[in-house]
BADODO-116584 format. One record per residue (C-alpha): chain; residue number from 1; x, y, z; residue in one letter. Coordinates in Angstrom, 3 decimals. Layout:
REM BADODO-116584
+----+-----+----------+----------+----------+----+
! ch !   i !       xx !       yy !       zz ! aa !
+----+-----+----------+----------+----------+----+
!  A ! NUM !        X !        Y !        Z !  a !
...
+----+-----+----------+----------+----------+----+
REM end
This chain:
REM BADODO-116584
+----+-----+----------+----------+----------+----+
! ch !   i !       xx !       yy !       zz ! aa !
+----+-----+----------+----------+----------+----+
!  A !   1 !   33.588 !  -18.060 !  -12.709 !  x !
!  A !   2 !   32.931 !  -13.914 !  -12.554 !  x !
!  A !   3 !   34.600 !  -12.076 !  -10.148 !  x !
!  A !   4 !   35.363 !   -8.181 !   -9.973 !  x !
!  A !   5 !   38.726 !   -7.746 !  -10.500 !  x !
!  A !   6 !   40.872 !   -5.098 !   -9.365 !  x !
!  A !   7 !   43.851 !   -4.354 !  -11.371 !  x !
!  A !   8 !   44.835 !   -0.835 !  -10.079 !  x !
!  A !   9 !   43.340 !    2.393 !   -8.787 !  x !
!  A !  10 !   40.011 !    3.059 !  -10.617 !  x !
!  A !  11 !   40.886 !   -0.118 !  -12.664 !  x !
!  A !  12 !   37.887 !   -2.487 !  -11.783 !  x !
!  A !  13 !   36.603 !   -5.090 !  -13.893 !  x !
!  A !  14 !   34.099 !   -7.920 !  -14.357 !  x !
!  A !  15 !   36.157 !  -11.026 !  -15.619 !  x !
!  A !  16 !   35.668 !  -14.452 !  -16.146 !  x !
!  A !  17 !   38.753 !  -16.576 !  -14.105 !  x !
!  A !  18 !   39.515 !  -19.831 !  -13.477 !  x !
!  A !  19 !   37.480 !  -20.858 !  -10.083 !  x !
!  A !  20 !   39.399 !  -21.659 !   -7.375 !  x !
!  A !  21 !   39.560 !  -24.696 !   -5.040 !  x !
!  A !  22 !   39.733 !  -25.321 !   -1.308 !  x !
!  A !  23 !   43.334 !  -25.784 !   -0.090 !  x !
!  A !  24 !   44.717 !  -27.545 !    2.821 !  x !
!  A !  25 !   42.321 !  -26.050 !    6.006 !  x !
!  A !  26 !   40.101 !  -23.881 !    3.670 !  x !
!  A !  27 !   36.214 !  -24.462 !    2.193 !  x !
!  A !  28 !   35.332 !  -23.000 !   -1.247 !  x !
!  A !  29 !   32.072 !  -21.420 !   -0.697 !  x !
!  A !  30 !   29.368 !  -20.321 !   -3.206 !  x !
!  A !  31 !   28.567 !  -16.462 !   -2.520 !  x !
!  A !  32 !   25.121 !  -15.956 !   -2.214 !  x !
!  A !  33 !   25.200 !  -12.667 !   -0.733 !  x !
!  A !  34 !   27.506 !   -9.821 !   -0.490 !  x !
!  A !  35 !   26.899 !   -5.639 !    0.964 !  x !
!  A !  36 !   29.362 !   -3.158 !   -0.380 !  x !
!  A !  37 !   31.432 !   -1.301 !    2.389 !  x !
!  A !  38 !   32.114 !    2.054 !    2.487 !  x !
!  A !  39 !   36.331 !    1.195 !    2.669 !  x !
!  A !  40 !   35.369 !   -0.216 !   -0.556 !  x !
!  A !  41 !   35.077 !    2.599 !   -2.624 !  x !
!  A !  42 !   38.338 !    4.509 !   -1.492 !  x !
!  A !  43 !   40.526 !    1.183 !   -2.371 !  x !
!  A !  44 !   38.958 !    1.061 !   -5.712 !  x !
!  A !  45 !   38.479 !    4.426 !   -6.961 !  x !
!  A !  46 !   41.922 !    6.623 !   -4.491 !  x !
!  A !  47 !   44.050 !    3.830 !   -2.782 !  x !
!  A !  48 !   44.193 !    0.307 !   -4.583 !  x !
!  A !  49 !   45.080 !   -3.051 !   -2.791 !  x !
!  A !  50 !   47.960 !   -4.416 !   -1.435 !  x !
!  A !  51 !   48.128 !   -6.263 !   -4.657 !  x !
!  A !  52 !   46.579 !   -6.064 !   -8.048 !  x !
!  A !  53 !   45.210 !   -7.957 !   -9.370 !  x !
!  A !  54 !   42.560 !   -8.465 !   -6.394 !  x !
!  A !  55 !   38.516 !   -9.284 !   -5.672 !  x !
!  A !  56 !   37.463 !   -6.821 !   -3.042 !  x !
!  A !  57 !   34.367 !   -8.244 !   -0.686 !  x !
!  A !  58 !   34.756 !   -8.650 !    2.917 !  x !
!  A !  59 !   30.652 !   -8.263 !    3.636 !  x !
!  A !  60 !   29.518 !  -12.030 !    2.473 !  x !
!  A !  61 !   27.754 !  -14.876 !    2.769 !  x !
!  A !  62 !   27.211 !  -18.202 !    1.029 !  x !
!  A !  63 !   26.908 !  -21.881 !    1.086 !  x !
!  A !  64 !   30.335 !  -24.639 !    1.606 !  x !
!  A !  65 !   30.154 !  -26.229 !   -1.812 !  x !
!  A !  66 !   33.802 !  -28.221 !   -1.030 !  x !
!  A !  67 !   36.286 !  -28.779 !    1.162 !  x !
!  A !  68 !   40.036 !  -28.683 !    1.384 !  x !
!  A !  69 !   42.587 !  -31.371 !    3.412 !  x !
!  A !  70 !   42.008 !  -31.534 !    6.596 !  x !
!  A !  71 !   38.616 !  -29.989 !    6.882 !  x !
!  A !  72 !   35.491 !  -31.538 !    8.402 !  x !
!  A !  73 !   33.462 !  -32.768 !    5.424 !  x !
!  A !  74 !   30.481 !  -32.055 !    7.315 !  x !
!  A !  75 !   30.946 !  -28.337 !    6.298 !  x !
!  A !  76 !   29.690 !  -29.116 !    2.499 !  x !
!  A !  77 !   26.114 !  -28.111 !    2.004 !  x !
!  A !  78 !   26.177 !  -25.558 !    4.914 !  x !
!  A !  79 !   25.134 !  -21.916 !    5.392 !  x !
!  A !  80 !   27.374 !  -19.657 !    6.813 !  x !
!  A !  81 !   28.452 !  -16.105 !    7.753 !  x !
!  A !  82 !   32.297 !  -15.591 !    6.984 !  x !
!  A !  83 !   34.750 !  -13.559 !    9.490 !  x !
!  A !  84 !   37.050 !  -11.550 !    7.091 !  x !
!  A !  85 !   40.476 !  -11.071 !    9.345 !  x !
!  A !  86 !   42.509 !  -14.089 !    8.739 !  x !
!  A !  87 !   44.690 !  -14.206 !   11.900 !  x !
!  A !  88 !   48.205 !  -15.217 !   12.142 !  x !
!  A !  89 !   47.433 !  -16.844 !   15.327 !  x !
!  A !  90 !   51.214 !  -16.484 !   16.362 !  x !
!  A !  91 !   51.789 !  -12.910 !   17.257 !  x !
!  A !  92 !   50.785 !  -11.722 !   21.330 !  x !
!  A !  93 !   47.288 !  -10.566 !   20.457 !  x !
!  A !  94 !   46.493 !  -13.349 !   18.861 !  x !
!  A !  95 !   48.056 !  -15.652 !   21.688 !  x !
!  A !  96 !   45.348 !  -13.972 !   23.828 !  x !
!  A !  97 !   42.606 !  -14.530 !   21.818 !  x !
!  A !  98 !   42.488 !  -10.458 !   20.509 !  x !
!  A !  99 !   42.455 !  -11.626 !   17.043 !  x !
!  A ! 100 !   41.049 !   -7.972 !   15.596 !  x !
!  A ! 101 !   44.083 !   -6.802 !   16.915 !  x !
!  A ! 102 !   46.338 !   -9.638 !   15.120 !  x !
!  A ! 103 !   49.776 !   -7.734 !   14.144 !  x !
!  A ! 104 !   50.351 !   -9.800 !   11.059 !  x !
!  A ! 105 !   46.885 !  -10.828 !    9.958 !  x !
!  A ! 106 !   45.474 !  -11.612 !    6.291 !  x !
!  A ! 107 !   41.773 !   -9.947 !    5.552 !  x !
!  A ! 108 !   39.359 !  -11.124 !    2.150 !  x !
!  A ! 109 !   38.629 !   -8.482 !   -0.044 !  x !
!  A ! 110 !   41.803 !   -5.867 !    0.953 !  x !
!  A ! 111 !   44.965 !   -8.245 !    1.473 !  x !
!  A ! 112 !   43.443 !  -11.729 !   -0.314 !  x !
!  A ! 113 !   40.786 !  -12.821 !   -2.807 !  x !
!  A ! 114 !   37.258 !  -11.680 !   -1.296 !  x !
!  A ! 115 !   33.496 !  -11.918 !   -1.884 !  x !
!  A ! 116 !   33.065 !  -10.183 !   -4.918 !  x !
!  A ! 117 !   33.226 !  -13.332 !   -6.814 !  x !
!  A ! 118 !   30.830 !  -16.471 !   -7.568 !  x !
!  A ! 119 !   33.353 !  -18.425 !   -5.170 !  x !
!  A ! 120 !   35.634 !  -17.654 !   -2.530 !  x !
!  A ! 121 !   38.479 !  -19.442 !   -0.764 !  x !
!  A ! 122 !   38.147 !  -19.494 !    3.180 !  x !
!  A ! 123 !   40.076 !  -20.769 !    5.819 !  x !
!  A ! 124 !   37.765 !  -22.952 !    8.220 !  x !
!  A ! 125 !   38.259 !  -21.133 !   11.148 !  x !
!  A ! 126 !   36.853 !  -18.049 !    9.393 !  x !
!  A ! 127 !   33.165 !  -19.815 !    9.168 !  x !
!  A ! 128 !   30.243 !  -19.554 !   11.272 !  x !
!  A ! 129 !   27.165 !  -21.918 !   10.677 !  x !
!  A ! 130 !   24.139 !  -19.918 !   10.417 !  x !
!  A ! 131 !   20.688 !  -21.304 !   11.309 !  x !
!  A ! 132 !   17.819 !  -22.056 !    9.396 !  x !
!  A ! 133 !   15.746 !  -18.893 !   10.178 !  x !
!  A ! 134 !   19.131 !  -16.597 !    9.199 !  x !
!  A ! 135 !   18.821 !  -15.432 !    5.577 !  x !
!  A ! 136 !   22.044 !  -14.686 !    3.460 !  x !
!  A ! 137 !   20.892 !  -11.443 !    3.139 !  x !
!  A ! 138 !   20.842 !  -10.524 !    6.732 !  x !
!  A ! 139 !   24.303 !  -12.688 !    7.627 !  x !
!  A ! 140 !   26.325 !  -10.811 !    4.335 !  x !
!  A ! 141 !   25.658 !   -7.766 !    7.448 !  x !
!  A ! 142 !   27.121 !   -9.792 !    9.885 !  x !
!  A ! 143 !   30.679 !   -8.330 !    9.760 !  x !
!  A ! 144 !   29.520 !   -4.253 !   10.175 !  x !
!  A ! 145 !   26.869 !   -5.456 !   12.907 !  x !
!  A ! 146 !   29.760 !   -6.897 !   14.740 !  x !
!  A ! 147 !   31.729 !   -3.857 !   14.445 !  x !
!  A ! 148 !   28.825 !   -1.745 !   15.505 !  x !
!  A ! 149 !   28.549 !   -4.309 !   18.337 !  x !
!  A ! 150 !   32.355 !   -4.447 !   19.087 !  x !
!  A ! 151 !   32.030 !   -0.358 !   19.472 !  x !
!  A ! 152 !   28.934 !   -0.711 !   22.246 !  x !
!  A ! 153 !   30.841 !   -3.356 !   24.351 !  x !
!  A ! 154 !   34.008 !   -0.892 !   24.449 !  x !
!  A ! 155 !   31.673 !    1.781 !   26.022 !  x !
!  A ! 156 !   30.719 !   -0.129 !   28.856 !  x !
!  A ! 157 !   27.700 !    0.252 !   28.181 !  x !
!  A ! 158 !   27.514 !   -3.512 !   27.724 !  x !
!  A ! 159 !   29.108 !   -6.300 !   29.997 !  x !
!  A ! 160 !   30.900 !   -9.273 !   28.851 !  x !
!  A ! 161 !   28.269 !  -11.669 !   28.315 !  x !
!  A ! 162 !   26.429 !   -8.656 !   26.627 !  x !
!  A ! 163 !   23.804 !   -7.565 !   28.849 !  x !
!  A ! 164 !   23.215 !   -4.085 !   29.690 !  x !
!  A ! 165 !   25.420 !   -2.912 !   32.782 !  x !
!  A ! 166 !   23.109 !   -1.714 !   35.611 !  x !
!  A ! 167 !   24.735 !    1.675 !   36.207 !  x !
!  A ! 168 !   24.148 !    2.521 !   32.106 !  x !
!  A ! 169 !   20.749 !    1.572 !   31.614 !  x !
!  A ! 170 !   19.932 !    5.678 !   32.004 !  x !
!  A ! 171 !   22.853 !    6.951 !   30.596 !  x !
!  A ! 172 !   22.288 !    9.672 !   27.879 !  x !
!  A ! 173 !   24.111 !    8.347 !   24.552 !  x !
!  A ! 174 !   24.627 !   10.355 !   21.500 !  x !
!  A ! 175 !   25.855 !    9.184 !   17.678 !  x !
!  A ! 176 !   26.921 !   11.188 !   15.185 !  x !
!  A ! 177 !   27.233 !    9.949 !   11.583 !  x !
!  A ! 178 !   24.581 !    7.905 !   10.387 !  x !
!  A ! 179 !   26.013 !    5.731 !    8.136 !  x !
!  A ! 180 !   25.796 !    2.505 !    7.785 !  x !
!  A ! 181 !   27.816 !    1.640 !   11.109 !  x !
!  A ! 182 !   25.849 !    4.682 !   13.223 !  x !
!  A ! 183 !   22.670 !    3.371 !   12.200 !  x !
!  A ! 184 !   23.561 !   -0.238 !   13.746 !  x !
!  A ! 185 !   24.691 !    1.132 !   16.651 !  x !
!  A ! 186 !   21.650 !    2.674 !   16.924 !  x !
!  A ! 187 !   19.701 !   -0.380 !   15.859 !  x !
!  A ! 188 !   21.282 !   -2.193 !   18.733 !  x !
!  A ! 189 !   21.199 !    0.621 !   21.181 !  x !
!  A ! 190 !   17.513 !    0.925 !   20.719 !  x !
!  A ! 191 !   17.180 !   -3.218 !   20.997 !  x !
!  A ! 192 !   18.940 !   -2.632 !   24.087 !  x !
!  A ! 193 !   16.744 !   -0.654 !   25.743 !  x !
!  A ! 194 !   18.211 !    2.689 !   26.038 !  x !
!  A ! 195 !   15.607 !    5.577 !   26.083 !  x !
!  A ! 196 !   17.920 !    8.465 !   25.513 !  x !
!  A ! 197 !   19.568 !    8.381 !   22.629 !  x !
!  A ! 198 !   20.320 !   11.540 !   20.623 !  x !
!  A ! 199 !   21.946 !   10.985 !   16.525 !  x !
!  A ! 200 !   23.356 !   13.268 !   14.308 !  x !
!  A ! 201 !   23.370 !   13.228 !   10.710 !  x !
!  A ! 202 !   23.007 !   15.355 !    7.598 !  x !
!  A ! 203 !   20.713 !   13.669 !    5.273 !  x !
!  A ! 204 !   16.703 !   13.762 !    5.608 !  x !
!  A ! 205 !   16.794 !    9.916 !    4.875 !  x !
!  A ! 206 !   18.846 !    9.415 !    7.655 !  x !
!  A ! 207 !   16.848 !   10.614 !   10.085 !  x !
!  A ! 208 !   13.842 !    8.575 !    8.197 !  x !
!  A ! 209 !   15.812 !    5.473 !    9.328 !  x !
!  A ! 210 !   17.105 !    6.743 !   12.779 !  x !
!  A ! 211 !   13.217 !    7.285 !   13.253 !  x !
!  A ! 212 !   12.122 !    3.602 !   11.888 !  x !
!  A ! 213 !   14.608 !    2.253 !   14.590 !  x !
!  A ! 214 !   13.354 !    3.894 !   17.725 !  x !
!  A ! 215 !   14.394 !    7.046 !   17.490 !  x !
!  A ! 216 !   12.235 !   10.091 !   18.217 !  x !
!  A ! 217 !   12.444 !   13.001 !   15.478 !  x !
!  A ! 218 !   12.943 !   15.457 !   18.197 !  x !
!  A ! 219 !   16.103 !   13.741 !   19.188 !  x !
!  A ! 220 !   17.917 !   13.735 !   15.611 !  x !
!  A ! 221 !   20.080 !   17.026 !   15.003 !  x !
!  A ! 222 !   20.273 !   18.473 !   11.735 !  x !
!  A ! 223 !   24.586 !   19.112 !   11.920 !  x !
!  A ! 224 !   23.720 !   21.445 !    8.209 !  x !
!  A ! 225 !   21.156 !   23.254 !    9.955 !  x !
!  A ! 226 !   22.323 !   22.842 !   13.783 !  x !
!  A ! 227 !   24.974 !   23.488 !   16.308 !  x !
!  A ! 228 !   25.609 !   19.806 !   18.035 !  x !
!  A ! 229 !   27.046 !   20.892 !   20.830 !  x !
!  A ! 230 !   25.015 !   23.402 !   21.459 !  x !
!  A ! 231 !   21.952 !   21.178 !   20.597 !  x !
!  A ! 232 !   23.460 !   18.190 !   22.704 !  x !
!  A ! 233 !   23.583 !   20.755 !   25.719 !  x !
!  A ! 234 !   20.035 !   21.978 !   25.270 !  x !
!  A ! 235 !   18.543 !   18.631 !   25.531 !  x !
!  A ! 236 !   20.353 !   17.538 !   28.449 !  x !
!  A ! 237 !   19.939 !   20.358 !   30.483 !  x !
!  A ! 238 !   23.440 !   21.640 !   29.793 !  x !
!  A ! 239 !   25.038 !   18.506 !   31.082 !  x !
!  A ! 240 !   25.908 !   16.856 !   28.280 !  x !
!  A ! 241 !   25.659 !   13.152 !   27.396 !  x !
!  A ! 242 !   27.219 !   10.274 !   29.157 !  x !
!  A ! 243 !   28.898 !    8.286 !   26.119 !  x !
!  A ! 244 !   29.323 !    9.820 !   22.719 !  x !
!  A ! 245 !   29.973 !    7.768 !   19.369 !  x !
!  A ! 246 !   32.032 !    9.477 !   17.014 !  x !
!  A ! 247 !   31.372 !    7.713 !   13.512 !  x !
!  A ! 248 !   32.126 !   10.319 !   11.152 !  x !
!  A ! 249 !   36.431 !   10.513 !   11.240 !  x !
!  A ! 250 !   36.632 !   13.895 !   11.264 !  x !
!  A ! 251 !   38.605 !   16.294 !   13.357 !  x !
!  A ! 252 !   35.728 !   18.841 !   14.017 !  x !
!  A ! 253 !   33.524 !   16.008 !   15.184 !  x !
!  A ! 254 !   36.387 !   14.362 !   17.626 !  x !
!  A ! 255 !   36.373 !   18.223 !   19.177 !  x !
!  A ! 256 !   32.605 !   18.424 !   18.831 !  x !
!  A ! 257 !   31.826 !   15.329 !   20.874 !  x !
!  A ! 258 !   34.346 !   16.499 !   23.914 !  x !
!  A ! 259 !   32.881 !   19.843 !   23.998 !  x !
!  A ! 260 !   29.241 !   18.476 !   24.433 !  x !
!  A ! 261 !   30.046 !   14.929 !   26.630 !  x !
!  A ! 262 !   29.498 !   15.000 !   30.969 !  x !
!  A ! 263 !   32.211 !   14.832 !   33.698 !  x !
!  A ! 264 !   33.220 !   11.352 !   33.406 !  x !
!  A ! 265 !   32.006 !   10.762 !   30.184 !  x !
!  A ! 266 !   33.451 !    8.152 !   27.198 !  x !
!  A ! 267 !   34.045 !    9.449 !   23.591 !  x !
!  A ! 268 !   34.222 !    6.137 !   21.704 !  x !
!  A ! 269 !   36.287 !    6.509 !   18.152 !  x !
!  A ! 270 !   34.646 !    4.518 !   15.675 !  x !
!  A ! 271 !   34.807 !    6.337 !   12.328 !  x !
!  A ! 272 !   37.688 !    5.694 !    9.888 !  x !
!  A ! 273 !   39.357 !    9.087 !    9.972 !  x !
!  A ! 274 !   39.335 !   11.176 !    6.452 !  x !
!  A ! 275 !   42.231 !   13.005 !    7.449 !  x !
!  A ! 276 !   44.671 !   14.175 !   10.417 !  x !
!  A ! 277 !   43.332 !   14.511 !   13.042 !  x !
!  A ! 278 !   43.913 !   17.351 !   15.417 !  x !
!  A ! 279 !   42.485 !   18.685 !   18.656 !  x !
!  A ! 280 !   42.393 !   22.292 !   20.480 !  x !
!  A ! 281 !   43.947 !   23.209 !   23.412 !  x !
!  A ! 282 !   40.235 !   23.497 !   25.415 !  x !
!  A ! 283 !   39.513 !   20.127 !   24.186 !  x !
!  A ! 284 !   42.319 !   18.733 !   25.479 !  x !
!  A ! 285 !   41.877 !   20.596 !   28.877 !  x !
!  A ! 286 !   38.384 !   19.543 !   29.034 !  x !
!  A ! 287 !   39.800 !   15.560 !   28.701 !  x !
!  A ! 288 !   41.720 !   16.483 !   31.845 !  x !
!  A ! 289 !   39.781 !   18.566 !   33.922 !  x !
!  A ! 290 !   36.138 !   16.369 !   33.678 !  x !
!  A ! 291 !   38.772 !   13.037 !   33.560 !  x !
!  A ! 292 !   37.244 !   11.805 !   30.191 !  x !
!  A ! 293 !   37.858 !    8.333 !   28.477 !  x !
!  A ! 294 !   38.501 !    8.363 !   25.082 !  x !
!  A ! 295 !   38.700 !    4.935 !   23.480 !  x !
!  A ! 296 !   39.454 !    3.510 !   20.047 !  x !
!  A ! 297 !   37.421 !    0.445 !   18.904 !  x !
!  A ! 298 !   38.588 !   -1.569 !   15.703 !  x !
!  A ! 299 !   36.862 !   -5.079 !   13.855 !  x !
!  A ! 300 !   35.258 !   -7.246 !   16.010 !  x !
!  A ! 301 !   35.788 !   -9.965 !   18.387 !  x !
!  A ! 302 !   35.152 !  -13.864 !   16.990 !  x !
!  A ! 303 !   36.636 !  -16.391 !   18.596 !  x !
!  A ! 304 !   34.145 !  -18.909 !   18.453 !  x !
!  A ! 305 !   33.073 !  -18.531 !   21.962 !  x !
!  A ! 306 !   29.363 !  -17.737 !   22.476 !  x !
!  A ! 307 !   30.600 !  -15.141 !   23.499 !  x !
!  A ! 308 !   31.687 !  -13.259 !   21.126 !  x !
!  A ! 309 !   30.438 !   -9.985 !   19.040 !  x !
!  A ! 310 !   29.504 !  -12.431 !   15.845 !  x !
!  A ! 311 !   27.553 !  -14.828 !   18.111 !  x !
!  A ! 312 !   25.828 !  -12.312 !   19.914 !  x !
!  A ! 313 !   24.582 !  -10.855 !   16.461 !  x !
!  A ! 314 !   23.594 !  -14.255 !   15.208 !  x !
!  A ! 315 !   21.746 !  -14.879 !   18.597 !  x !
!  A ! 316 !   19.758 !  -11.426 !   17.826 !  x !
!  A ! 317 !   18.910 !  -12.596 !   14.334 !  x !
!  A ! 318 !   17.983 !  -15.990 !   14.677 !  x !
!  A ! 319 !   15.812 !  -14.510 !   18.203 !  x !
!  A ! 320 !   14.196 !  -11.800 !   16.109 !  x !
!  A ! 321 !   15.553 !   -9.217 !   17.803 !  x !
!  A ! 322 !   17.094 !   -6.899 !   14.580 !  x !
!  A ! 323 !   15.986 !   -6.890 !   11.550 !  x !
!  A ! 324 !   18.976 !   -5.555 !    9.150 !  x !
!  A ! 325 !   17.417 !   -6.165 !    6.307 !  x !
!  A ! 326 !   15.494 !   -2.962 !    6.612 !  x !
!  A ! 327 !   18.979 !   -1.021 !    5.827 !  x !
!  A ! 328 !   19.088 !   -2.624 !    3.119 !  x !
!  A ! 329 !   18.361 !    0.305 !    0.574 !  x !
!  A ! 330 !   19.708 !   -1.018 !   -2.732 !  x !
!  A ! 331 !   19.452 !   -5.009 !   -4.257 !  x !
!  A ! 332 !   21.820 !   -5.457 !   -7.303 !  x !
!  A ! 333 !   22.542 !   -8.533 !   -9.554 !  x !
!  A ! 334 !   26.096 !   -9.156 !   -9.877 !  x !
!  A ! 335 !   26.117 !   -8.182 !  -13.460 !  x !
!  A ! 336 !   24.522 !   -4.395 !  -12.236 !  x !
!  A ! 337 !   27.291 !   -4.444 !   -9.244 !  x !
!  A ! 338 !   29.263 !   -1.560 !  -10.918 !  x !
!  A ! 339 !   26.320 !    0.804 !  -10.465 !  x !
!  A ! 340 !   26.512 !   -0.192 !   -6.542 !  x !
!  A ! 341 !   29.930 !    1.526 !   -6.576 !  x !
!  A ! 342 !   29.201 !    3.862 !   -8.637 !  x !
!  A ! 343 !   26.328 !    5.461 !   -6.546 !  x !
!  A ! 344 !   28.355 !    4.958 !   -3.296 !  x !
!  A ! 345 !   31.525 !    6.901 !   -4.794 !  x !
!  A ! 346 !   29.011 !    9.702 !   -6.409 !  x !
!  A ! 347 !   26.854 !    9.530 !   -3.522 !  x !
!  A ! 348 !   23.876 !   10.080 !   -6.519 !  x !
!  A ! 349 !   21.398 !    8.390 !   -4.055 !  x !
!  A ! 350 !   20.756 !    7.843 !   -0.546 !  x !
!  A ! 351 !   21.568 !    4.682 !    0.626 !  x !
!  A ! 352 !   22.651 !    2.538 !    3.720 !  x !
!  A ! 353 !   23.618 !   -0.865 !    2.829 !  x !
!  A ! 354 !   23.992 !   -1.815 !   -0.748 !  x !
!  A ! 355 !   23.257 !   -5.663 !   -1.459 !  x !
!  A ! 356 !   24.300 !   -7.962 !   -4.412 !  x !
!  A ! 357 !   22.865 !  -11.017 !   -4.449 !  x !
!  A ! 358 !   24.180 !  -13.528 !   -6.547 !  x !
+----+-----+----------+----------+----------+----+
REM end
């Protein structure tokens, strides 16, 4: 088969290798679909694997073509979304079902063989059947919806069974960084319901898309152009917004969202960060003094409860209810993949989620 191999730092390659097979509690599944991430470019092109050599491709989805020992045979000939984190279902957050949190877990694409291949080993636990009216285009955007997902339940602006909490339904909610995970948590927030909901961003395009979700060009700060906090304060009457999503990593935005949040507010971390990050002494006062919550958020929950972030995505998209495909900027063959990463690591064109459909 072809699969993108990754022998070292900046050392990527399109091979041909022996195709795998389905061992003891694992499917081999055809990829039909797979979206590049942005962690994908910095463990290419700065950081490398764990291993080399390695497929990267967490973002995927495909169809059961076999199975290994022990698997239900009914699998073969299915269509499914994949969960990336490979739990070790051993350690105390996994004992308690918190299996984003696992303290010894296996992931495709960073730690194990992932998507970026014709076929791709996965343990059965890892699968979720996706229905008819589900394309592989839209479930390969399963895992970041999730995430974005994950990030909204940790606000409280959602309750557990994922309906909108009756004191938030008015709250004023900002995000800043539009990339791909921003723009789903918009996507969502807008789905939701939520009237007031102010993004940030730097790119004209970005507000484009901000705008095709719900989002009214008035309420989309230009941070080359435009103070946020000062911006933030203007349009809330110098109160300040109720929940602020930081999705950009960056010290100056962790120090810009407490300096432009309300008494009481929640600063929810959701962006990777690029470097250390630091805050100021008035920051850190104003965490005390208007009694703040600041909260991390990391992967998503699946569990295989109906419950869970990954179902409640796959009940939106087999409802109707989101339609991810319109991120969808770029559609590569696997033999023009390279240009996908390319682009992303150049950043020589706008784009949100780049596809490659195999």
């Amino acid at each position: 088969m072809k699969a993108y191999r990754l022998h070292g730092i900046a050392d990527y390659r399109l091979e041909d290798i022996s195709e795998p097979s389905a061992q003891a509690g694992e499917v081999l599944v055809k990829v039909k679909a797979a979206g590049i991430c942005g962690s994908d470019i910095p463990r290419i092109y700065k950081t490398g694997a764990y291993h080399h050599p390695m497929t990267p491709g967490h973002e995927l989805s495909g169809e059961v073509v076999s199975v290994g020992e022990g698997v239900d045979t009914s699998w073969t000939g299915k269509a499914v979304g994949v969960f990336p984190l490979i739990p070790c279902m051993e350690c105390s957050s996994c004992r308690k079902k918190l299996y984003e949190m696992c303290k010894h877990y296996n992931y495709l694409g960073s730690r194990t063989d992932g998507g970026f291949a014709e076929y791709v080993r996965v343990p059965e636990w890892n699968l979720i059947e996706l229905p008819e009216n589900v394309t592989f285009k839209q479930a390969a955007m399963m895992e970041p919806m999730a995430v974005a997902v994950h990030s909204i339940r940790r606000s409280g602006l959602l309750d557990a069974a994922g309906n909108v909490t009756a004191d938030s339904k008015n709250k004023k909610i900002a995000v800043c960084g539009l990339g791909t995970i921003g723009l789903f948590i918009v996507m969502f927030l807008k789905g939701l319901g939520f009237g007031s909901v102010y993004v940030g961003g730097n790119k004209d395009f970005q507000f484009d898309k901000a705008s095709s979700l719900g989002v009214d060009l008035n309420d989309c700060c230009d941070i080359r152009k435009q103070d946020i906090v000062e911006w933030i304060l203007g349009r809330t009457n110098g109160e300040g917004v109720d929940v602020f999503f930081e999705c950009v990593g960056k010290k100056e935005v962790l120090n810009q969202g407490l300096n432009c949040v309300a008494a009481g507010a929640t600063l929810l971390l959701v962006g990777n960060p690029a470097s250390d990050m630091e805050m100021d002494k008035a920051s850190y006062w104003k965490i005390l003094r208007q009694q703040l919550t600041v909260r991390g958020t990391w992967n998503s929950s699946f569990t295989h409860d109906l419950g869970d972030d990954w179902h409640y995505v796959l009940s939106c998209l087999e409802n109707g209810l989101i339609h991810p495909e319109d991120m969808i900027t770029h559609e590569l063959s696997m033999d023009n993949m390279m240009h996908g990463f390319e682009l992303m690591r150049d950043k020589s064109e706008d784009y949100v989620k780049v596809m490659v459909l195999f």
